[in-house]
C-alpha positions as CSV (number, residue, x, y, z in Angstrom):
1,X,212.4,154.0,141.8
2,X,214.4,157.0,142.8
3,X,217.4,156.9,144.9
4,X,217.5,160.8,146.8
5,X,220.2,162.1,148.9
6,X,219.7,166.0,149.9
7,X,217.8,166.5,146.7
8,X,214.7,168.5,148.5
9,X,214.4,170.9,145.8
10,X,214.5,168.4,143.2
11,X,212.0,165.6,144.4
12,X,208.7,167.4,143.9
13,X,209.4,168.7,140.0
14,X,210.5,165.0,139.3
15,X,207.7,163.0,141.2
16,X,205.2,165.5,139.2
17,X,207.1,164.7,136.0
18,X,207.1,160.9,136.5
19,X,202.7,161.2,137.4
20,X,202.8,163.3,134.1
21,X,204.9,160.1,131.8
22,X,202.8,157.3,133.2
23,X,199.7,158.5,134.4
24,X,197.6,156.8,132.1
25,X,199.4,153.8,131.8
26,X,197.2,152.2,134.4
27,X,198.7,150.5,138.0
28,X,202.0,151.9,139.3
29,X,203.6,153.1,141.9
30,X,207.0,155.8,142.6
31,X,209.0,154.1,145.1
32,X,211.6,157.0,146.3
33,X,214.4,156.0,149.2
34,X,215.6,159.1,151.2
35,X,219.3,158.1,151.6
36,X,219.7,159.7,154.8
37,X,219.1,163.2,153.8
38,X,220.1,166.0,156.0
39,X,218.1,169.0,154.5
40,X,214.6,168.9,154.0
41,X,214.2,166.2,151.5
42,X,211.7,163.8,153.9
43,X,209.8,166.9,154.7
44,X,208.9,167.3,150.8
45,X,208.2,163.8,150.2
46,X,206.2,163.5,153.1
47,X,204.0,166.6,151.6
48,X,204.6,164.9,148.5
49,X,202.3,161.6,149.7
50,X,199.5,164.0,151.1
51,X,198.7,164.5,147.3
52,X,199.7,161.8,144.5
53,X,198.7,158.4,146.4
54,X,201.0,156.7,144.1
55,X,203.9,157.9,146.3
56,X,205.8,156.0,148.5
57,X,209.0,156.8,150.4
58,X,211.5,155.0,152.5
59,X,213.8,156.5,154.8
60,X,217.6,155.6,155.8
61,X,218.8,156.9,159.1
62,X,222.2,157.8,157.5
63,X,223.3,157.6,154.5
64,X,224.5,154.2,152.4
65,X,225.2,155.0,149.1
66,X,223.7,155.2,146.1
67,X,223.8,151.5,145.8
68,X,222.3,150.2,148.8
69,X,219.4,152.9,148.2
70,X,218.5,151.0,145.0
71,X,218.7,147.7,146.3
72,X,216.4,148.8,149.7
73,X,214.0,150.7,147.3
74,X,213.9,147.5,144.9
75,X,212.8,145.7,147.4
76,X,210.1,147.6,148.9
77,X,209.1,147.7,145.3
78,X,205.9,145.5,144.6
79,X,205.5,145.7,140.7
80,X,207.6,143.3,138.7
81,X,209.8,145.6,136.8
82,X,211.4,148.2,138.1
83,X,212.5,151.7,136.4
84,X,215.0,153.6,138.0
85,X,216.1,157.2,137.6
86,X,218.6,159.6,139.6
87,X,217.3,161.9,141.8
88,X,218.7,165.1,140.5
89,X,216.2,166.0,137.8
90,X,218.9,165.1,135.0
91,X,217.1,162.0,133.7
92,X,214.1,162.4,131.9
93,X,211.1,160.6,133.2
94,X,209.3,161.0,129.5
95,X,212.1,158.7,128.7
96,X,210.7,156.2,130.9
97,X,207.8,154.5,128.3
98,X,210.7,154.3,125.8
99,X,212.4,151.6,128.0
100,X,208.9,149.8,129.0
101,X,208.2,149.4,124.9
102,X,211.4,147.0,125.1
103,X,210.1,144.7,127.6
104,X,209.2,142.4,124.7
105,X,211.5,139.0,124.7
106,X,212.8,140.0,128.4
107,X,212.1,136.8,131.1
108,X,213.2,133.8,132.6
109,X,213.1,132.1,128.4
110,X,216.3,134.5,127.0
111,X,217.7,135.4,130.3
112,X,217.0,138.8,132.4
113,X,217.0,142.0,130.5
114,X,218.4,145.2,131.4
115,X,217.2,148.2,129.6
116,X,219.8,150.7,129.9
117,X,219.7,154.6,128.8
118,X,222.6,155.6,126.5
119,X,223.0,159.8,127.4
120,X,224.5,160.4,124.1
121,X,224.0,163.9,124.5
122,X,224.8,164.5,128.0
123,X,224.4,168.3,129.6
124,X,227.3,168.1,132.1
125,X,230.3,170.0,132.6
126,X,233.4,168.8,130.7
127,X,235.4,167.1,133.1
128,X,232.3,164.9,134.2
129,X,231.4,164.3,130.5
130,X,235.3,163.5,129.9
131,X,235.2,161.7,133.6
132,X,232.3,159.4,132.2
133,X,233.9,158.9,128.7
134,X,236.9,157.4,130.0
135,X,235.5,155.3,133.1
136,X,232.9,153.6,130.4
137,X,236.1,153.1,128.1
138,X,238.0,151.3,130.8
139,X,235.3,149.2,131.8
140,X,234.2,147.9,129.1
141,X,237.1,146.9,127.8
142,X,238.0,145.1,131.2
143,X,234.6,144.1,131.8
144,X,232.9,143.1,128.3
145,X,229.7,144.8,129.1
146,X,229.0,146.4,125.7
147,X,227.4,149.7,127.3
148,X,228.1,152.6,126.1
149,X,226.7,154.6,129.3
150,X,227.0,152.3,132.3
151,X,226.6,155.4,134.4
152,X,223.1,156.8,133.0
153,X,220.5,156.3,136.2
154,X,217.9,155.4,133.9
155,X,217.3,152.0,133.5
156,X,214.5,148.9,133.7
157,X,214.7,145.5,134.8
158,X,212.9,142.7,136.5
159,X,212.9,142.9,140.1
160,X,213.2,139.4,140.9
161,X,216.4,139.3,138.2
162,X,218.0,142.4,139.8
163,X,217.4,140.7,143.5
164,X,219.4,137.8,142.6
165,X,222.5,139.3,141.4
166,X,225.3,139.8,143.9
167,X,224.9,142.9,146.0
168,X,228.4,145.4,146.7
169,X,228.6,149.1,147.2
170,X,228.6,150.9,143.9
171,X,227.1,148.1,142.2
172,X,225.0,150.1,140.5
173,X,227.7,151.4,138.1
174,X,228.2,147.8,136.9
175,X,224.6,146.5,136.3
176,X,225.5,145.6,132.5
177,X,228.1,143.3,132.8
178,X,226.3,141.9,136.1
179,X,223.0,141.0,134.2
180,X,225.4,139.7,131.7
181,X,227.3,137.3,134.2
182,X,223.8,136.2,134.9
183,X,223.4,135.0,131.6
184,X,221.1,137.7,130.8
185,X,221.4,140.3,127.6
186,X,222.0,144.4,128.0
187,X,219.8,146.9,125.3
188,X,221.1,150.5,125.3
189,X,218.5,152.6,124.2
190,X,219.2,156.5,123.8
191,X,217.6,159.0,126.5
192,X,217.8,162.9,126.9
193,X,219.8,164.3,129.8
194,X,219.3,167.5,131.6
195,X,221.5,170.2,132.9
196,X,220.7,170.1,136.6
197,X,218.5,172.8,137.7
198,X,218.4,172.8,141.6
199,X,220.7,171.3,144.1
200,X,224.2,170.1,143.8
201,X,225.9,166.9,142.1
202,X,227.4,165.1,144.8
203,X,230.1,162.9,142.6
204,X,233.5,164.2,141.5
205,X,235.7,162.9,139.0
206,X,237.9,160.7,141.6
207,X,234.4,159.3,142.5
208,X,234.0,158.1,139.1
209,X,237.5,157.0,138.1
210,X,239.6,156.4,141.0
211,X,237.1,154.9,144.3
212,X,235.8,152.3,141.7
213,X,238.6,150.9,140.9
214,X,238.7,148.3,143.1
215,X,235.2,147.5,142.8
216,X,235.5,146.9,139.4
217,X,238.4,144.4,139.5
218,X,236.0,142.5,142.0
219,X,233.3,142.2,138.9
220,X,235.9,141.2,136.7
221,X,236.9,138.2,139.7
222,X,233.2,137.4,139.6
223,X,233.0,137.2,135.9
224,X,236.0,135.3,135.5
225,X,235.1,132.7,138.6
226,X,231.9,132.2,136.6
227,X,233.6,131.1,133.0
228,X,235.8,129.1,135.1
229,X,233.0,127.0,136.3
């Protein structure tokens, strides 16, 4: 499931890539939510579905953010669990039967699981790589997830578990220490990253640091109202 916001030159390399990592591991389908794109990102997807039948988009009029595009594309989703990877071309869909092999011991008997990629070696400029260090430093101290890379894109879940959690924008930055709230356990498991190739990044370091903030002292609320209980 790929979230894509103006990412038209990116979306065809990275559907391709993903039919290359799973095509012979039987039924499944690329689920990829234009978040109200305004170059010619639907245009490509559209000639995208004339050729891989896998392929299946769904559009927002405007754009919602990264998290709502998830949750919409989660939902139109019909397999049971759920990989997710950014839309620039930075994750690396041959990453993607890595986190399937951990499915093992995930389920309603230990709790949801969260498969999470851990970029140790990211290939980003050095204010988002020191950006990154010190937002997954601050939250996990304040938040207990035990993630080293809450921000990596690529990650695998249950849909049904990630349906039930409680739904904010950005929440897609704090999936850990939601699935953990849920009762449910978080494995990190290291990916590659990419340099990106085409297009351009549209997060800043404030993005990262300063506008979630406040949306992660409303996790920390929820996390605390829980052990209260």
């Amino acid at each position: 499931m790929i979230p894509a916001h103006n990412e038209a030159e990116n979306v065809g390399p990275l559907v391709r890539e993903i039919v290359g990592a799973l095509g012979g591991r039987g039924d499944y389908e690329i689920v990829v939510v234009d978040d109200g794109s305004t170059d010619a990102t639907g245009e490509r997807l559209a000639e995208l579905a004339r050729t891989t039948p896998c392929l299946r988009s769904v559009r927002h009029p405007a754009s919602r953010g990264q998290s709502f595009a998830i949750a919409t594309g989660v939902k139109a989703a019909r397999g049971t669990w759920i990989a997710t990877l950014d839309g620039d071309g930075q994750n690396d869909p041959a990453d993607i039967p890595k986190l399937l092999a951990l499915r093992a011991g995930g389920g309603a008997a230990s709790g949801p699981l969260l498969v999470a990629g851990y970029r140790k070696k990211r290939r980003d400029t050095w204010l988002k790589r020191v950006s990154s260090l010190v937002a997954n430093a601050v939250r996990g101290r304040l938040l207990g997830d035990r993630t080293p890379d809450t921000g990596c894109g690529l990650k695998l879940f249950e849909r049904e578990a990630f349906l039930a959690l409680p739904h904010f924008d950005h929440m897609h930055r704090f999936l850990p220490a939601l699935f953990i709230r849920a009762g449910g356990r978080v494995v990190s498991v290291e990916v590659g990253h990419r340099p990106r190739q085409r297009g351009r990044s549209h997060y800043g370091m404030l993005d990262r640091l300063f506008v979630g903030i406040g949306d992660m002292l409303g996790v920390w609320w929820l996390i605390r109202r829980r052990e209260r209980r």
